[in-house]
BASE-397774 format. One record per atom (N, C-alpha, C): residue number from 1; residue in three letters; atom name; x negated, y, z. Coordinates in steps of 0.1 Angstrom, whole numbers, plus 5000, padded with zeros to 4 digits. Example, Ala and Ser with C-alpha at 12.3 -4.5 7.8 and 13.67 -1.06 7.14 Angstrom:
2
1	Ala	N	4868	4943	5078
1	Ala	CA	4877	4955	5078
1	Ala	C	4868	4967	5078
2	Ser	N	4872	4978	5071
2	Ser	CA	4863	4989	5071
2	Ser	C	4871	5000	5079
***
This chain:
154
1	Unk	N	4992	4988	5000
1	Unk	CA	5000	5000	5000
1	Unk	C	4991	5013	5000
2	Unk	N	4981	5013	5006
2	Unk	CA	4969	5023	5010
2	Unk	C	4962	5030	4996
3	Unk	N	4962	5017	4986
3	Unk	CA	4955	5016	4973
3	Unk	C	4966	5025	4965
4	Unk	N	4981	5020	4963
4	Unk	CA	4986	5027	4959
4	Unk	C	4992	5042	4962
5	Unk	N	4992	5045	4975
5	Unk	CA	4991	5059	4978
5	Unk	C	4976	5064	4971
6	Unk	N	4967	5062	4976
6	Unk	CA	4957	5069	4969
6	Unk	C	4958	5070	4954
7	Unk	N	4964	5061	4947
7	Unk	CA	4963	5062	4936
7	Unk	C	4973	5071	4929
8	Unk	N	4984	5075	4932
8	Unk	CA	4997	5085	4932
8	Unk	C	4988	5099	4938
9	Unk	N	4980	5098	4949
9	Unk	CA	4976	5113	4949
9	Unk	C	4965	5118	4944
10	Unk	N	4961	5104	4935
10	Unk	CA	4947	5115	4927
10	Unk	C	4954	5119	4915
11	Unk	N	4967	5114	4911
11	Unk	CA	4973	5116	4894
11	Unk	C	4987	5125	4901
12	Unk	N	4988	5135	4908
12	Unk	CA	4998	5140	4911
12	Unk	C	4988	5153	4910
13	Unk	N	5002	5163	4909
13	Unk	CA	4997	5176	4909
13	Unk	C	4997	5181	4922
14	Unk	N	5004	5178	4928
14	Unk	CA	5006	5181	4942
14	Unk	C	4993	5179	4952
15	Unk	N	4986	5171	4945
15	Unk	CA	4969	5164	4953
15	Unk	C	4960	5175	4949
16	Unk	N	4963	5181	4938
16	Unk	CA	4955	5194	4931
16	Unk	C	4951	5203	4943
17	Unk	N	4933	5207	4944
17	Unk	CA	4936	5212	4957
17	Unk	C	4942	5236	4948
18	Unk	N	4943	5239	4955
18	Unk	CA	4948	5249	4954
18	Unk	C	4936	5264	4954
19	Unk	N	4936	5268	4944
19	Unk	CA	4923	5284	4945
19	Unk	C	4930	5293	4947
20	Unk	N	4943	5295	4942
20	Unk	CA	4948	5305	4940
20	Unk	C	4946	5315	4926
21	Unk	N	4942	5309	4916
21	Unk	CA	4946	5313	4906
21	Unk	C	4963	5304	4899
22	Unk	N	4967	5310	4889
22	Unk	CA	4980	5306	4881
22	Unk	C	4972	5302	4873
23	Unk	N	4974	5288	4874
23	Unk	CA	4970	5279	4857
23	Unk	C	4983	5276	4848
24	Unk	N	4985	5285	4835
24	Unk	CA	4998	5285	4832
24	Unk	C	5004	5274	4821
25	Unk	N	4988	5262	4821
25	Unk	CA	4992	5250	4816
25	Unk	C	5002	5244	4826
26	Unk	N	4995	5244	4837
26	Unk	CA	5005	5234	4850
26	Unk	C	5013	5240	4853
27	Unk	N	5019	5248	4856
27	Unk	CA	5030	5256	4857
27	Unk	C	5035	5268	4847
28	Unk	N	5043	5264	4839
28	Unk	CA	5054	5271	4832
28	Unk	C	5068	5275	4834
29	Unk	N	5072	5284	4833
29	Unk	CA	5082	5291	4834
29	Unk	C	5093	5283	4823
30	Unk	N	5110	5284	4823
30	Unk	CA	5119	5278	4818
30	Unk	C	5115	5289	4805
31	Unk	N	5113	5303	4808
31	Unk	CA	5111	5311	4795
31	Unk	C	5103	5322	4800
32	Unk	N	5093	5328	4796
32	Unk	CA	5087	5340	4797
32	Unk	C	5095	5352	4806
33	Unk	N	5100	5350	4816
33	Unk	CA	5099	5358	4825
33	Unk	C	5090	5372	4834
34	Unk	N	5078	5371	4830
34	Unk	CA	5065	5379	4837
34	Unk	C	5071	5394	4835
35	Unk	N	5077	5399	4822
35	Unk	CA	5081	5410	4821
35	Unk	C	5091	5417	4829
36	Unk	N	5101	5409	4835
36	Unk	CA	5113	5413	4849
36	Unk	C	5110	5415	4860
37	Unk	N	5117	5421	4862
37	Unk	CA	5115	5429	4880
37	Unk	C	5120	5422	4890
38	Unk	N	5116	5419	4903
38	Unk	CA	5118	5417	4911
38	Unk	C	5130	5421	4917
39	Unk	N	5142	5410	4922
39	Unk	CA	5153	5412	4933
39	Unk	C	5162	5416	4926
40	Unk	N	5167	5431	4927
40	Unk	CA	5182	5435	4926
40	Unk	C	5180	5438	4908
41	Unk	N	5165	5444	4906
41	Unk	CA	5161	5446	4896
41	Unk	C	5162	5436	4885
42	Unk	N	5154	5425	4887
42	Unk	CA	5154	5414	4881
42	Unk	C	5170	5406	4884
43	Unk	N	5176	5407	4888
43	Unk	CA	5194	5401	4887
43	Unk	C	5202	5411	4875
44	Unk	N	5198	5426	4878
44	Unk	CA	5206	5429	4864
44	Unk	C	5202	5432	4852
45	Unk	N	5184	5429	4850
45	Unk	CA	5182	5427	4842
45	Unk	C	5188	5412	4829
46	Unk	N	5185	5407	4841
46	Unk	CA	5195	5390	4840
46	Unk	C	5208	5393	4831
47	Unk	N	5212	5398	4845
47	Unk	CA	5224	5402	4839
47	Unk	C	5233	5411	4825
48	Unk	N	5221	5421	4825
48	Unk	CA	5221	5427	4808
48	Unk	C	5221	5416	4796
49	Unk	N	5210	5405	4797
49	Unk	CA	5204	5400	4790
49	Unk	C	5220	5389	4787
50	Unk	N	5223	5383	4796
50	Unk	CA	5233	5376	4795
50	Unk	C	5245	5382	4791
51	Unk	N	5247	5398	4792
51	Unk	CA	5259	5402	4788
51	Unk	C	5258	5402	4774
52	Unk	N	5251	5403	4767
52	Unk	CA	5246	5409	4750
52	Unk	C	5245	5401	4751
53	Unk	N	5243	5385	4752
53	Unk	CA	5244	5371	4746
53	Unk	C	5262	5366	4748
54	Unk	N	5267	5372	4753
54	Unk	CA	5280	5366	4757
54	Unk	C	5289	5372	4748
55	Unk	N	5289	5384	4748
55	Unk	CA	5296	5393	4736
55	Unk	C	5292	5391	4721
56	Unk	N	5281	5387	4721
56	Unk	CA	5277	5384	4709
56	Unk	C	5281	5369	4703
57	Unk	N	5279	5361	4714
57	Unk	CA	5287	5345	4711
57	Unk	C	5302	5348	4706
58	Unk	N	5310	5354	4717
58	Unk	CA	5322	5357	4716
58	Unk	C	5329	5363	4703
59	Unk	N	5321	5373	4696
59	Unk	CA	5323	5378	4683
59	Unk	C	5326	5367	4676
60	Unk	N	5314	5360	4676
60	Unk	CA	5308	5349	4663
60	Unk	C	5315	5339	4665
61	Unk	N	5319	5342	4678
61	Unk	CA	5332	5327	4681
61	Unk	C	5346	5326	4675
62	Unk	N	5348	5341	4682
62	Unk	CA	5361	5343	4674
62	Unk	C	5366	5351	4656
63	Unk	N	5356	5352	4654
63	Unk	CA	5354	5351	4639
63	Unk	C	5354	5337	4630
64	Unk	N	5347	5328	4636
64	Unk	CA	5347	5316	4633
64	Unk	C	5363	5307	4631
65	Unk	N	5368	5309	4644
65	Unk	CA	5383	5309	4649
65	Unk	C	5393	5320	4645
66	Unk	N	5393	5321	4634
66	Unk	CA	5401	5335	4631
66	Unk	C	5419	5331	4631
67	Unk	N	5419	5315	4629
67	Unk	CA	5433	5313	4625
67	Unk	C	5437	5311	4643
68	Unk	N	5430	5306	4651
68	Unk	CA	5434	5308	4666
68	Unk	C	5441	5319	4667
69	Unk	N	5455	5313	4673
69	Unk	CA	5466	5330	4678
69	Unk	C	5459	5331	4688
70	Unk	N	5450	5329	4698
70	Unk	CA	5449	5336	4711
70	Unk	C	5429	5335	4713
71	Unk	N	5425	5344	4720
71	Unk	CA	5409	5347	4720
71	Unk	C	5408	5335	4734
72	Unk	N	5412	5330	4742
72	Unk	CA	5408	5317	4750
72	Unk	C	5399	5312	4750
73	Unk	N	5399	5304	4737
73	Unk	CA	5389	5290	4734
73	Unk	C	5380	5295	4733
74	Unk	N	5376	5311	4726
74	Unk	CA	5365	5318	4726
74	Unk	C	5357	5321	4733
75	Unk	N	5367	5327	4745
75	Unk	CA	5362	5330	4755
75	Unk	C	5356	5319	4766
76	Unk	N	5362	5310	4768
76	Unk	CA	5357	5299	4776
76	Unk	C	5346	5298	4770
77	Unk	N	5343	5295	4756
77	Unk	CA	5329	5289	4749
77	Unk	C	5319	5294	4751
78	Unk	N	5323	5311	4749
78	Unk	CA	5310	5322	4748
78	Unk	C	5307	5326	4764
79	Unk	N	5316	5323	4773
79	Unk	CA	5311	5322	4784
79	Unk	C	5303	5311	4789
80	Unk	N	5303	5299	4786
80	Unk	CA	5298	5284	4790
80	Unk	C	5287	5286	4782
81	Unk	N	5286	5291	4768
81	Unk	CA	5275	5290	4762
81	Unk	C	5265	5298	4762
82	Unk	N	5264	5312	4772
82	Unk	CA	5258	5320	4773
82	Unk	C	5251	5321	4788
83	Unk	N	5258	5312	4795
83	Unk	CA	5248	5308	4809
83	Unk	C	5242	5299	4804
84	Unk	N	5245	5290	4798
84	Unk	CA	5239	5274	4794
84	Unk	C	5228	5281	4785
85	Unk	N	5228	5290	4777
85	Unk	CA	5213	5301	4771
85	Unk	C	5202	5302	4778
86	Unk	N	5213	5317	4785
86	Unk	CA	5203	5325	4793
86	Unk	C	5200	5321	4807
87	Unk	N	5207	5312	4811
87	Unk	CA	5206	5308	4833
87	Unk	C	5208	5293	4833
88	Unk	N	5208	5285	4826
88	Unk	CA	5207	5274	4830
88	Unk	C	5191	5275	4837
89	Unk	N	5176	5276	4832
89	Unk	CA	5167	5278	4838
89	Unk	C	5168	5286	4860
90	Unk	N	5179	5289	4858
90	Unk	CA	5177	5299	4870
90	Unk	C	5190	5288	4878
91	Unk	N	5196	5285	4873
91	Unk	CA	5208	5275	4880
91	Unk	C	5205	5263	4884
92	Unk	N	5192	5259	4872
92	Unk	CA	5188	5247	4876
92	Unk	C	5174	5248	4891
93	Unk	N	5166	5261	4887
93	Unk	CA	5159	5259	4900
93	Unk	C	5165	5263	4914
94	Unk	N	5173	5271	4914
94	Unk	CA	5188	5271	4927
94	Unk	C	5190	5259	4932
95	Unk	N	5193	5251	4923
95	Unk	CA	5202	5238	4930
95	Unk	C	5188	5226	4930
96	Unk	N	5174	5228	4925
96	Unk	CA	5163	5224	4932
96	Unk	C	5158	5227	4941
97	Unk	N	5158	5234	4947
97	Unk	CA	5154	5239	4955
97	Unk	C	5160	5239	4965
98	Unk	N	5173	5242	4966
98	Unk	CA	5181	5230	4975
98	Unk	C	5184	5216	4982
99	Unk	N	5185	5212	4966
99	Unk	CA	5187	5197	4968
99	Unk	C	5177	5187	4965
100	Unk	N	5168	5193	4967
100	Unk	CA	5155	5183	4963
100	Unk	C	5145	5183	4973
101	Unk	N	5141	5167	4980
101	Unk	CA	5134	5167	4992
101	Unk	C	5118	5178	4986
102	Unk	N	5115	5183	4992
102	Unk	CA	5101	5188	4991
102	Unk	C	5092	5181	5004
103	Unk	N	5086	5175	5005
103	Unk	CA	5081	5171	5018
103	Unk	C	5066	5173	5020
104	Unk	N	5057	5179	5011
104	Unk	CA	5047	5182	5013
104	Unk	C	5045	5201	5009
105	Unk	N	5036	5204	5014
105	Unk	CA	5035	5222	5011
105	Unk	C	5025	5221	4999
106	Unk	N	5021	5211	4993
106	Unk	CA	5015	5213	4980
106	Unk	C	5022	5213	4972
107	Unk	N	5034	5203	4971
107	Unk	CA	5043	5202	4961
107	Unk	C	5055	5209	4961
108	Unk	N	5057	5218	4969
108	Unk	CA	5065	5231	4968
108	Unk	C	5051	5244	4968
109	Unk	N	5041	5245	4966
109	Unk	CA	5038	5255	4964
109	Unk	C	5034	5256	4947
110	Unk	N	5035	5238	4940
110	Unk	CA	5034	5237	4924
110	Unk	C	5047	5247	4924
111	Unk	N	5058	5241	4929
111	Unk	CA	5072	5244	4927
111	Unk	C	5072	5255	4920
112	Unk	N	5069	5261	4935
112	Unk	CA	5076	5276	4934
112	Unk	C	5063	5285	4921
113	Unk	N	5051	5280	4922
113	Unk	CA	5047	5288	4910
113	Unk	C	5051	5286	4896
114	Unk	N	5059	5280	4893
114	Unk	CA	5067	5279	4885
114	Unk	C	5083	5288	4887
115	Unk	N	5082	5293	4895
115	Unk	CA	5091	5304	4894
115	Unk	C	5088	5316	4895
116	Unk	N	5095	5328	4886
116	Unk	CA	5090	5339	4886
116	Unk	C	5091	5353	4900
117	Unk	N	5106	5351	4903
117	Unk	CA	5107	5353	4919
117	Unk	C	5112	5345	4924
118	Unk	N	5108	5340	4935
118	Unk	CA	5118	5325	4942
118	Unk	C	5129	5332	4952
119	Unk	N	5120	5345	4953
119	Unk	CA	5131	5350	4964
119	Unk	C	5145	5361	4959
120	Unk	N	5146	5361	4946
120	Unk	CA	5153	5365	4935
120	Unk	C	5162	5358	4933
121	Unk	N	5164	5345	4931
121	Unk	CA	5169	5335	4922
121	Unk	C	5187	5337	4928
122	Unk	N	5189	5336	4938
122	Unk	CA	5203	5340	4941
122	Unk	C	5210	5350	4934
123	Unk	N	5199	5360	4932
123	Unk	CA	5205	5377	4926
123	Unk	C	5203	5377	4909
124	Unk	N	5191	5363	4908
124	Unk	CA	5195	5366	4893
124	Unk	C	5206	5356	4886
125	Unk	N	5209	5346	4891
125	Unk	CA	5222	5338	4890
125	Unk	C	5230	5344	4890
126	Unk	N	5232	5353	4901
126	Unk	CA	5246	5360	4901
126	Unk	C	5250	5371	4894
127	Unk	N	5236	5375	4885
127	Unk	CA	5234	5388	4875
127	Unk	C	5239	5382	4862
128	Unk	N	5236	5368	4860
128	Unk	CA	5238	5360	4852
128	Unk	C	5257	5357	4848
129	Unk	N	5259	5353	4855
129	Unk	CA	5273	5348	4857
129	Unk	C	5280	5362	4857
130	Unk	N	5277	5369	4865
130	Unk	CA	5288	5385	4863
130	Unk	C	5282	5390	4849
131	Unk	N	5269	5389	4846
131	Unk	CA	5271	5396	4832
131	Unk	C	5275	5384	4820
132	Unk	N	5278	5373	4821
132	Unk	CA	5287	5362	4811
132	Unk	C	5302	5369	4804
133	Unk	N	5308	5374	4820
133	Unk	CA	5320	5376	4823
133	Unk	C	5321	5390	4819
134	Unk	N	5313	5398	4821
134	Unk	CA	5314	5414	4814
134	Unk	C	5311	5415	4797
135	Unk	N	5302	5402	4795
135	Unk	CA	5298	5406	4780
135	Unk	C	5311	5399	4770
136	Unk	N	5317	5387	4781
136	Unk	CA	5327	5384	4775
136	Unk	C	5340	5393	4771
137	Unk	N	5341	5401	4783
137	Unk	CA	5351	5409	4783
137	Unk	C	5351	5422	4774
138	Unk	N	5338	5422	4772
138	Unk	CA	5331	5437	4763
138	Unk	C	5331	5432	4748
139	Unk	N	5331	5420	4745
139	Unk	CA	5336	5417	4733
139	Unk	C	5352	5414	4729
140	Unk	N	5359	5409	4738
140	Unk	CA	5375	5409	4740
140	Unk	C	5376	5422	4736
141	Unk	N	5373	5430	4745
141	Unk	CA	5376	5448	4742
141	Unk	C	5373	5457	4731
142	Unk	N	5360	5450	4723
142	Unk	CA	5358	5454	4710
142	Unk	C	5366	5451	4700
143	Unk	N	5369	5437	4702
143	Unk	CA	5376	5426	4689
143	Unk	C	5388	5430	4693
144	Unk	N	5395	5426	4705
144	Unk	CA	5409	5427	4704
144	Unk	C	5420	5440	4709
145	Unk	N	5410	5448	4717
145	Unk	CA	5420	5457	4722
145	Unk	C	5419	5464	4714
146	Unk	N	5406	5472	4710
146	Unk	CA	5403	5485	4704
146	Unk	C	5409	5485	4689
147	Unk	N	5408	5469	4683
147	Unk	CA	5411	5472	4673
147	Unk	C	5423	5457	4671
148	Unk	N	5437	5461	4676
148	Unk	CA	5447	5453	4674
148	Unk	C	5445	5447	4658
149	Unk	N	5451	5434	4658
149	Unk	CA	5455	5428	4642
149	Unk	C	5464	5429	4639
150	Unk	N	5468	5433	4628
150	Unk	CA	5479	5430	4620
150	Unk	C	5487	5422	4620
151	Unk	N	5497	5421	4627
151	Unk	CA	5507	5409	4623
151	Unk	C	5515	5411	4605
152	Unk	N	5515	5401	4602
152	Unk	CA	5520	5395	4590
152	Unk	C	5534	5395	4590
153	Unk	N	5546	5401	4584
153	Unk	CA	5557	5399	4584
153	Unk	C	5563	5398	4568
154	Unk	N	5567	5386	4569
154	Unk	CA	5571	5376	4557
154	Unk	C	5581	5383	4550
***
């Protein structure tokens, strides 16, 4: 048993001893992050980014769907498909970091350098998800309110 522990910690990263530089082969980011701000900053930056993917799905969606009497299906899509974009990366390390045993401080300190603020991640999820729901709604307001359709009378 001894043999094989040793042999799991010389081929783990976690056995890596630690300098304190970022080696950005071993640890990467879900997407280039380095350019966002920290905390309230970095949530609605999030949040921008996800609105302008949401409204822009939503267009393309409901263009696609033009014979659909109601914008719905659209909206559900271009909301589902613009966290699953932009925040799936940020939803998925939330619910790691949670639910996943960490039991040594080497292998949460690989973790977390793989994140760009760890202590963000709440604020950018939730920047994420409210701006889904605004970019959705900002395209609804473009497409359907500002510029009603024509009903057809036979």
């Amino acid at each position: 048993m001894e043999r094989l522990s040793r042999w799991v910690n010389r081929r783990s990263v976690a056995a890596l001893p630690y300098d304190g530089r970022f080696d950005t082969r071993e640890a990467t980011m879900h997407y280039d992050q380095s350019w966002m701000g920290y905390g309230w900053v970095g949530g609605v930056e999030a949040g921008l980014i996800t609105a302008l993917a949401a409204a822009l799905l939503y267009v393309l969606l409901r263009r696609v769907w033009r014979q659909h009497p109601g914008p719905a299906p659209a909206m559900g899509w271009a909301f589902l498909l613009a966290v699953l974009l932009t925040g799936s990366g940020d939803l998925w390390d939330m619910f790691y970091f949670n639910y996943a045993p960490l039991e040594s401080p080497q292998l949460m300190r690989t973790k977390l350098m793989r994140v760009h603020d760890p202590d963000g991640i709440p604020l950018r999820v939730l920047g994420e998800l409210g701006g889904a729901v605004l970019g959705v709604f900002a395209g609804w307001v473009l497409l359907d309110v500002a510029r009603p359709r024509r009903r057809r009378t036979a």
